[in-house]
N, C-alpha and C positions, 0 to 999 in steps of 0.2 A: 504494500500500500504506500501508493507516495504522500508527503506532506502536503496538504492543501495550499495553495498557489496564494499568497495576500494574506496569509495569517497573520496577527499579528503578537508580536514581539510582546512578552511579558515586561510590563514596567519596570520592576524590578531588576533586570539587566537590558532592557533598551538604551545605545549608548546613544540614541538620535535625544534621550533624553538626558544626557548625562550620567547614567548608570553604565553597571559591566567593565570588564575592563578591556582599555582602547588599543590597538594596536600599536605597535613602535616598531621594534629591530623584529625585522622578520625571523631569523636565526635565533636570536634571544628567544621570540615566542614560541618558537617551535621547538628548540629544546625546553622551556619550561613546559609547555605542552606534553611532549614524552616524561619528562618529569609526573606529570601529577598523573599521568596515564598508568606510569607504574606504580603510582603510591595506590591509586584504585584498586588494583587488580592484586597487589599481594595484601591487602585489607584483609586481617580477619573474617572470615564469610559471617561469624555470628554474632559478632558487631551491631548496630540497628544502624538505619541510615536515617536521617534528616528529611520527614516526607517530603516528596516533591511539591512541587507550589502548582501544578496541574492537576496532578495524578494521584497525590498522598502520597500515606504510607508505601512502599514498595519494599520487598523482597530482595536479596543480595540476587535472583539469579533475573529479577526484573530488573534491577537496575545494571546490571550488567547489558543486559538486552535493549536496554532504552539507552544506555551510553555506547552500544555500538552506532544503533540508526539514527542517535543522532549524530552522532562523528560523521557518519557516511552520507549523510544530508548534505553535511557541509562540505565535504568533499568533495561530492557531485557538484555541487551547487556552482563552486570554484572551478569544476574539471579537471580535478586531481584524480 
């Protein structure tokens, strides 16, 4: 299922509103990027997670799933 086309951006990290954080050194962000990628993925699984601001509460093996598509959202999105 693709992401609906005109969604819009949660306030909370829309930077058109000054939230989220903005880009800079592309290399900077992209290593911090794989940075936090791994701190994700070797996380205790039985940990609780910070429910989503959409979706709630969510499960280690949902939020796994919901931080893949959305990575690959973005990916696409870019043409990477």
């Amino acid at each position: 299922m693709e992401w609906p086309k005109g969604y819009a951006t949660r306030p909370e990290i829309d930077q058109s509103l000054g939230n989220g954080r903005r880009p800079a050194d592309f290399a900077q962000d992209r290593t911090r990027l794989v940075a936090v990628i791994e701190q994700v993925v070797k996380r205790p699984p039985h940990l609780p997670w910070a429910p989503h601001p959409g979706f709630g509460p969510l499960t280690t093996r949902e939020v796994m799933r919901w931080g893949y598509l959305h990575a690959d959202h973005h990916l696409r999105q870019f043409g990477v």
